[in-house]
Structures are given as structure tokens and as C-alpha cells.
C-alpha positions as CSV (number, residue, x, y, z in Angstrom):
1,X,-2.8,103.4,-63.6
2,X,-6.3,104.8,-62.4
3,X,-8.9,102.5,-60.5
4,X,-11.3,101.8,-62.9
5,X,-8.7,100.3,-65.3
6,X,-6.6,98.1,-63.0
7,X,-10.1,96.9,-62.0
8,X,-10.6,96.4,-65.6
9,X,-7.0,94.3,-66.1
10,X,-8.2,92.7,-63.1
11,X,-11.2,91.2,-64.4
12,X,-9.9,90.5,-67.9
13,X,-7.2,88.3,-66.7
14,X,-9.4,86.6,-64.5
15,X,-12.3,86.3,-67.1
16,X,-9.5,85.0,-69.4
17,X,-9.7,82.1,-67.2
18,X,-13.2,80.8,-67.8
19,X,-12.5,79.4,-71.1
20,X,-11.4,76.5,-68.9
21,X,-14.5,75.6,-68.6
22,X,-14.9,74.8,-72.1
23,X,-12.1,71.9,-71.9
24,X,-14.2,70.3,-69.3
25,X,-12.7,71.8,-66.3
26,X,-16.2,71.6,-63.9
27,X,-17.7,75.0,-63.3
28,X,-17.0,75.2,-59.4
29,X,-13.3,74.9,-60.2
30,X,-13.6,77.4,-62.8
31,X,-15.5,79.9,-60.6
32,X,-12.6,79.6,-57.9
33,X,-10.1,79.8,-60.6
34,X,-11.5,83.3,-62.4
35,X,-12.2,84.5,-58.4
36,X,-7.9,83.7,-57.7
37,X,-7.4,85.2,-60.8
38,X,-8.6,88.5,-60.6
39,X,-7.0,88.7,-56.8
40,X,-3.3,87.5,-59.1
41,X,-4.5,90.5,-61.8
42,X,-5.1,93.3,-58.8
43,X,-1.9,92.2,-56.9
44,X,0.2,92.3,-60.5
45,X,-1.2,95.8,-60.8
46,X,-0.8,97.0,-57.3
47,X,2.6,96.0,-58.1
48,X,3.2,98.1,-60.9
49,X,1.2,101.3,-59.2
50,X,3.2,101.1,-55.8
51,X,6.2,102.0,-58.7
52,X,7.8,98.2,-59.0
53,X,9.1,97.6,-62.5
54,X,7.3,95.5,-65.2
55,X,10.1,92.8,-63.9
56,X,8.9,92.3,-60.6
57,X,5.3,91.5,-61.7
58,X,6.7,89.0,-64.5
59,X,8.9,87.3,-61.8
60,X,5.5,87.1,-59.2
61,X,3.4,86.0,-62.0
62,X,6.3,83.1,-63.0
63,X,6.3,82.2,-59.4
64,X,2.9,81.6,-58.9
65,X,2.7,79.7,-62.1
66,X,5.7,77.7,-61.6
67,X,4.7,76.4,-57.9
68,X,0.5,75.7,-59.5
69,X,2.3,73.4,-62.0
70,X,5.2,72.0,-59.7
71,X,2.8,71.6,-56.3
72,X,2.5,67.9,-55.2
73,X,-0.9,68.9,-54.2
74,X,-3.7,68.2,-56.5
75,X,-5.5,71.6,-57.0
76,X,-9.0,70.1,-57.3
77,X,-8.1,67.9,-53.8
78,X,-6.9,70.5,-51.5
79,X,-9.8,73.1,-51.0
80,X,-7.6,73.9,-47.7
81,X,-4.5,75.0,-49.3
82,X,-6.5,77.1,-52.0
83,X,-8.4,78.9,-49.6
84,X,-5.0,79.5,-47.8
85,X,-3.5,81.6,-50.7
86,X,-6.5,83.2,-51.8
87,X,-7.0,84.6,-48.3
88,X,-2.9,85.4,-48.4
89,X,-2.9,87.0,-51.9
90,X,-6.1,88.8,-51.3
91,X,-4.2,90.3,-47.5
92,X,-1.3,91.2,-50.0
93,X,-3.4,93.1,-52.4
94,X,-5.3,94.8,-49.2
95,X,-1.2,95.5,-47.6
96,X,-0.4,96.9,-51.6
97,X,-3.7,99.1,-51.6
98,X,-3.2,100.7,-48.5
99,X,0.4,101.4,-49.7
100,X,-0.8,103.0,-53.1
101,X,-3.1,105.1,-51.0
102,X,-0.3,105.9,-48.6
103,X,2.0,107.1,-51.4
104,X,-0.6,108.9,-53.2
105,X,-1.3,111.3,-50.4
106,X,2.7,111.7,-49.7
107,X,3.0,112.7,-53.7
108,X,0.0,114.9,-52.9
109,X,1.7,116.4,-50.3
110,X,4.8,116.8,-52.0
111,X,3.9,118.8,-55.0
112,X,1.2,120.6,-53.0
């Protein structure tokens, strides 16, 4: 997958996200919801480019759905704890860029 389109999954997943606005979600919650979205959307497709299967990003993305809707923690309440796993997801992404990078210069390598 080239850069310009996993940036372009990226910010479709995430822009998916501000319909919620329109069911009366308020707009700062939505902004911080399309922002952790489009980290989710890079990390799902840093997933797939560092050569994981389709299954691993299905599983992550169940995950991270599963503990939103399970969490004892009110979303909107705990500013803390969303910050928290922005700033770990968006590390994660960072860790799985550097690691596509890595690879691609290896393959380069390789065939060269």
C-alpha cells in the first residue's frame, strides 16, 4: 500500500466518524473522535504494510471496539484516559512506521 492511500484510508475512516455529530454527539467530542480515528485507520494500515494478515487488523480493530463499549469509564468524563491511548496508539503507529521503513530498505537491499 503506497503513502498517499493509507493516508487516504486513514482519513476516510476517521472522517466516517463525524457523522456523529449529526446525532447530537457535541463537536469537541467529535473532533477527538475523527483525530483517534484516523491514528486507529494508520495503525490498521501499518498493520497490513509491515506484512500482518487482514486477521490481525480485524482482531485490533474488535479489540479496540470491544474495550470503548465494555470500559466502566465514561468516554466524555475521562479526558485523562483518552489522551492516554491516543498518545499510546499514535507511539504504536510511529514504532509501525519506522518498522515499514526498516523493511522497505532491507527488501531494497535484497533485490538490489
Amino acid at each position: 500500500m503506497q503513502q498517499p492511500l493509507m493516508n487516504l484510508s486513514s482519513f476516510l475512516f476517521a472522517f466516517t466518524h463525524s457523522l456523529n455529530v449529526l446525532s447530537g454527539q457535541s463537536v469537541a467530542n467529535t473532533i477527538f473522535q475523527i483525530l483517534f480515528a484516523f491514528v486507529i485507520g494508520l495503525v490498521l494500515a501499518l498493520l497490513i504494510v509491515n506484512g500482518q494478515s487482514i486477521g490481525v487488523t480485524i482482531v485490533f480493530h474488535g479489540l479496540n471496539n470491544f474495550l470503548q463499549f465494555t470500559s466502566p469509564v465514561n468516554a466524555n468524563d475521562s479526558l485523562l484516559v483518552n489522551y492516554a491511548l491516543l498518545l499510546f496508539l499514535s507511539g504504536y503507529a510511529f514504532y509501525l512506521w519506522n518498522r515499514k521503513s526498516a523493511l522497505s530498505v532491507s527488501h531494497s537491499q535484497v533485490s538490489g
